[in-house]
C-alpha positions in Angstrom: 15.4 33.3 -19.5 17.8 36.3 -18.7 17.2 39.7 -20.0 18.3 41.2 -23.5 21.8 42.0 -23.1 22.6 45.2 -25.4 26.5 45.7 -26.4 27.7 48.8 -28.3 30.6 47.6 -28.9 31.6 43.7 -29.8 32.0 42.0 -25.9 35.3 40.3 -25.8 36.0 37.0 -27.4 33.3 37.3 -29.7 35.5 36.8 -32.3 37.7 34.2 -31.3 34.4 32.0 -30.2 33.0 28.6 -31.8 29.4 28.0 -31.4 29.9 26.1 -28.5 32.0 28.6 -26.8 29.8 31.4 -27.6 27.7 31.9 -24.5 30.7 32.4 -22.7 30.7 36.0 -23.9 27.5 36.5 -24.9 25.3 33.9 -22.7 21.7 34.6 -24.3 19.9 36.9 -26.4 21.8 39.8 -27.3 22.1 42.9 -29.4 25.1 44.2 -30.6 25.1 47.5 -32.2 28.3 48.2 -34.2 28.7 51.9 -35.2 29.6 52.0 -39.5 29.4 55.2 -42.1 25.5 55.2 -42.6 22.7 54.7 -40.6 20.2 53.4 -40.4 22.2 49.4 -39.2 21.6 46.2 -41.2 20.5 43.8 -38.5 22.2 40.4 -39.0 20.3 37.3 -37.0 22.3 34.5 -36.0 22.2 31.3 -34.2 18.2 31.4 -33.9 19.4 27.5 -34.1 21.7 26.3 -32.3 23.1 23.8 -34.5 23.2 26.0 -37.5 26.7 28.3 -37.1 26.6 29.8 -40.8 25.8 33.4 -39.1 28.2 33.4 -36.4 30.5 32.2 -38.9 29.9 34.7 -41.8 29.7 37.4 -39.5 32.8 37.2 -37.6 34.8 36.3 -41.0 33.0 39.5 -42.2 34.4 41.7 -39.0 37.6 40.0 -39.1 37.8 41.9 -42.6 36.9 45.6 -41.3 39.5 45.0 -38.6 40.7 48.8 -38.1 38.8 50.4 -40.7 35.0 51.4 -40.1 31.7 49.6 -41.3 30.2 50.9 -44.6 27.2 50.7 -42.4 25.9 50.6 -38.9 25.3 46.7 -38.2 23.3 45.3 -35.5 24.1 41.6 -34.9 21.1 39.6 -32.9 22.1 36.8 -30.9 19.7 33.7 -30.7 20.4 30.8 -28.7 23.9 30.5 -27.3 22.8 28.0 -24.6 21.6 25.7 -27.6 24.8 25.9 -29.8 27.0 25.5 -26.9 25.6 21.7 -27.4 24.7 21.9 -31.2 21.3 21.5 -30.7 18.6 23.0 -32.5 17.0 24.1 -29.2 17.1 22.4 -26.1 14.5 20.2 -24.8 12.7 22.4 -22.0 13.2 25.6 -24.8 10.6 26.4 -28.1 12.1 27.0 -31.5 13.4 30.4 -31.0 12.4 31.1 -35.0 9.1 30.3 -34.2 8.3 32.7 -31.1 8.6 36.0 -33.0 6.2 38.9 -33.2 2.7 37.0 -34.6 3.8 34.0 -33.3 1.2 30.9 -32.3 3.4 30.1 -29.6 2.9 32.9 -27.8 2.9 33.2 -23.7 6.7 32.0 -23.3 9.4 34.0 -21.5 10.9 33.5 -24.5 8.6 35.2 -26.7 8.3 38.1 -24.6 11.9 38.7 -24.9 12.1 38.6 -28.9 9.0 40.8 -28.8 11.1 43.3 -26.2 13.8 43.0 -28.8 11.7 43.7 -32.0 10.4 47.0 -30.0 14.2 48.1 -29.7 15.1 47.5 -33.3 11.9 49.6 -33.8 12.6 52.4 -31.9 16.2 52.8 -34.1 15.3 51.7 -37.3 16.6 49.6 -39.7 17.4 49.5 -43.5 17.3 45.7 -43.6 17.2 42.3 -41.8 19.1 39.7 -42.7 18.3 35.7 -40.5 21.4 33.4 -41.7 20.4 29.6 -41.4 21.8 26.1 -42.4 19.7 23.0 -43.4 20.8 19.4 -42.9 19.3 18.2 -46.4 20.9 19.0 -49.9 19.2 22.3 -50.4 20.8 25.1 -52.9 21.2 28.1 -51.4 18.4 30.6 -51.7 16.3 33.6 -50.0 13.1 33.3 -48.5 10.6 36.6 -48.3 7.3 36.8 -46.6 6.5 40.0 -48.9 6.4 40.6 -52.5 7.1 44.1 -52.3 9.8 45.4 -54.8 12.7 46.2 -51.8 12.4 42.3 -50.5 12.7 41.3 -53.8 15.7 43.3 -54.8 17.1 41.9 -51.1 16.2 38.9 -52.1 18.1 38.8 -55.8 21.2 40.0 -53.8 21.5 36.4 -52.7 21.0 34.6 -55.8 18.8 33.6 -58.1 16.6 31.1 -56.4 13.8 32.6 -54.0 11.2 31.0 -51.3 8.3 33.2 -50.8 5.8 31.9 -47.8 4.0 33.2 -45.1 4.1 29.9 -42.8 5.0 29.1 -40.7 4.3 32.4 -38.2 6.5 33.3 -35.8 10.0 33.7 -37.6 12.5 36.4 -37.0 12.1 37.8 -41.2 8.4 38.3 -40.8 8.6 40.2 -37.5 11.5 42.1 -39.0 9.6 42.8 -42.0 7.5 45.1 -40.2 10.7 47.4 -40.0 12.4 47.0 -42.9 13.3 44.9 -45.5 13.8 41.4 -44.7 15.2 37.6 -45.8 16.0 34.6 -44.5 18.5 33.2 -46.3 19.2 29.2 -46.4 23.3 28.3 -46.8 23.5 24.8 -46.9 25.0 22.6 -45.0 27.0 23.1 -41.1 30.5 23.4 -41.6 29.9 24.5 -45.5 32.6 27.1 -46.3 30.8 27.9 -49.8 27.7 29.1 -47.6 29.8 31.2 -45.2 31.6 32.9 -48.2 27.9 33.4 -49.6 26.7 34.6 -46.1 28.9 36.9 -45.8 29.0 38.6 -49.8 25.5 39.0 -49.3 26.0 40.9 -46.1 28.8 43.1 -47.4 26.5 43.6 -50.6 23.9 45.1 -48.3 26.5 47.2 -46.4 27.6 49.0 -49.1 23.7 49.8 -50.5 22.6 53.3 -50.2 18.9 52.4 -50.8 16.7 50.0 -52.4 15.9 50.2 -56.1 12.1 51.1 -56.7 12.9 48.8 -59.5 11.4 45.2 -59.2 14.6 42.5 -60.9 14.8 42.2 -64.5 13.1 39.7 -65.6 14.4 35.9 -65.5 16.7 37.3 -62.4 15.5 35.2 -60.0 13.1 32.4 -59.7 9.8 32.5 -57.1 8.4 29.6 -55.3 5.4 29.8 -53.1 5.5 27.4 -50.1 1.8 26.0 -50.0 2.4 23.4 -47.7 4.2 22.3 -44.7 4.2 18.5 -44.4 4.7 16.7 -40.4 4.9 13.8 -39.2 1.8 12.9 -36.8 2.5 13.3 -33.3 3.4 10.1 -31.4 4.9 8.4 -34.9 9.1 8.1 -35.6 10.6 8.7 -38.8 13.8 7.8 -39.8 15.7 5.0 -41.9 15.4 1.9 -40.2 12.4 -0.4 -41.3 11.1 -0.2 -37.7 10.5 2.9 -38.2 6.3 4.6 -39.0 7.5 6.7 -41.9 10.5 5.4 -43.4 12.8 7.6 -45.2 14.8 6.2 -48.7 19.1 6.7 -47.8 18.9 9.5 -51.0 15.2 11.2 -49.8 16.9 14.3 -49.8 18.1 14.6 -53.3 14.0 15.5 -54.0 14.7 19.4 -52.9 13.8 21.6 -55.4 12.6 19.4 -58.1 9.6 19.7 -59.5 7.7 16.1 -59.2 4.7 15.3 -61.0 1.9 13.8 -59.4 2.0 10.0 -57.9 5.6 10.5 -57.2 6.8 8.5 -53.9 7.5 10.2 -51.1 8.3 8.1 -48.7 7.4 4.9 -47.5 5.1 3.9 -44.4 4.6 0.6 -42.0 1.3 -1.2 -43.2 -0.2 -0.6 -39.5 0.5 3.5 -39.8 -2.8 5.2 -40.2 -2.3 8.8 -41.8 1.2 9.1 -40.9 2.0 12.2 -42.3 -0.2 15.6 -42.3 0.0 18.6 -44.5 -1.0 22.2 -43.3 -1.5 24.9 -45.5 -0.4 28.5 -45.2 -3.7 29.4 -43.4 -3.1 27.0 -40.7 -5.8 24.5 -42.2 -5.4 20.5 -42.8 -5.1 19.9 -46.8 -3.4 16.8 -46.6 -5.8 15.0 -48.8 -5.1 17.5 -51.5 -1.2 16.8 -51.8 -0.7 13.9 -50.4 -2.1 10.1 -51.4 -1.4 6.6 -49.9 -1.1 3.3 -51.8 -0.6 0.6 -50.2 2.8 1.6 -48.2 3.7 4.1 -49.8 2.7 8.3 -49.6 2.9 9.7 -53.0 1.9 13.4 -54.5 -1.6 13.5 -55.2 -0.2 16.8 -57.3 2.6 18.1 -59.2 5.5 20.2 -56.2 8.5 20.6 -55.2 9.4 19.9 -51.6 12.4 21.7 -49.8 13.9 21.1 -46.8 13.5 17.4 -47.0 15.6 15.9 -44.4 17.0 12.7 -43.0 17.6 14.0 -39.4 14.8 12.1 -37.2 15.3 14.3 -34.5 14.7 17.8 -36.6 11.7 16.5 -38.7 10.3 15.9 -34.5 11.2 19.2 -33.6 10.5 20.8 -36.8 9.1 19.1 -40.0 9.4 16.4 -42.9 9.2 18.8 -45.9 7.9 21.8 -47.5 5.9 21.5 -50.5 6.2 24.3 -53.0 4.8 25.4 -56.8 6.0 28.1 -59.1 5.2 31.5 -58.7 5.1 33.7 -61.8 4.3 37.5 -61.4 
């Protein structure tokens, strides 16, 4: 992997560029500091994945607005993977998942790793008032925030976005969590690729936090937002397939993903499994230990809640629940 490039001023083309054109300005990992009317910058992660363009869209639509007139604050925009969108891939095959290899990663030892914890010590050394990771899903998810701290400022961040908010703290490794050690810090989830609504959204929210001279030391009213703790993260076993065709080891209902974010009560279905499959799917909690046998339950050929949760994230793209999961599991938080 090259070095961190570092721009102060936006390299040309940026605007013009489509995710797949994008590393021909910017060819890796980047900073781009853009001077605005207050310090300290609002850093702005995009394109972690390189199939997920809501950042690199938001952002530029966002720029395209200031066109001539100056920032109501500094902005520091950090470039992921260019190589990956440039074929809408998630990451490519000989890469990791570059929002996984953050500061307290368990994938440490890469190249790769060594160069987002070289670019977490230069965010460090100029500060930050807030990070901001802009992400698309492939199931029907609402939009909402995610927080790895409960602390007033990322909830107030947080409630900027909208009402519905993920709190978790796995998996380790992602570009909020290492940024939370700065300032405050959210990932924010936008939907669909190619959603206009989530652009729009992405880029509100980052004006919003432009124009903010300081956090409130005021935690949201209450009934602002809703809090849901992820408790579980829910793979497929190694060596198994999922998808929707019968041959399939886990096989995944046409309409799996209209599950996100409701709350199902215990022996709900999941999904279904080949009679030959032996534990097919395996739930890890936040502290990195097995508690599949807590949430999860077979009968016969099918893998139902042994509890009441609400999964997010569920997906019917085979080749993202390899490279990444099946599901989240979640419960309501109240505090």
């Amino acid at each position: 992997m090259s070095e961190i490039r570092e721009y102060f001023e936006l390299p040309d083309g940026f605007l013009e560029a489509t995710p797949e054109t994008l590393h021909q300005c910017v060819p890796g990992p980047a900073l781009i500091h853009l001077a605005g009317q207050r310090e300290p910058a609002v850093a702005v992660v995009l394109l972690l994945h390189g199939n997920e363009p809501v950042g690199l869209q938001a952002v530029q639509t966002l720029l395209r607005h200031y066109t001539g007139r100056p920032l109501p604050r500094a902005l520091t925009l950090v470039i992921g993977n260019p190589q990956a969108a440039a074929l809408n891939q998630r990451h490519l095959d000989d890469q990791p998942d570059f929002n996984r290899i953050w500061p307290g990663t368990e994938q440490g030892g890469s190249q790769e790793a060594e160069t987002f914890a070289e670019l977490c010590r230069r965010l460090e050394a100029r500060g930050l008032f807030a990070a901001i990771d802009l992400h698309n899903n492939t199931g029907r998810n609402p939009h909402y925030a995610c927080i790895n701290r409960l602390d007033t400022p990322f909830l107030n961040l947080a409630a900027l976005f909208g009402r519905t908010v993920v709190y978790f703290t796995r998996p380790c490794g992602v570009a909020s969590m290492a940024l939370a050690r700065i300032a405050p810090a959210v990932t924010l989830e936008c939907g669909h690729p190619g959603d206009t609504a989530g652009v729009d959204h992405a880029r509100e929210m980052i004006d919003a936090v432009l124009h903010l001279d300081h956090f409130s030391d005021k935690p949201p009213r209450s009934g602002a937002i809703e809090i849901f703790h992820t408790v579980a993260q829910v793979r497929v076993r190694p060596g198994l397939q999922a998808g929707l065709d019968a041959h399939n080891d886990v096989r995944l209902e046409p309409d799996l993903d209209r599950l996100n974010f409701q709350l199902l009560a215990a022996g709900s279905q999941l999904v279904r499994v080949r009679a030959d499959a032996e534990d097919p799917l395996i739930a890890i909690a936040e502290d990195g230990s097995e508690v599949t046998r807590e949430y999860l339950e077979r009968f016969g050929q099918e893998i139902r809640l042994r509890r009441p949760a609400m999964p997010s994230m569920l997906t019917l793209d085979s080749r993202v629940i390899a490279q990444d999961c099946l599901c989240y599991l979640m419960e309501p938080l109240n505090l």
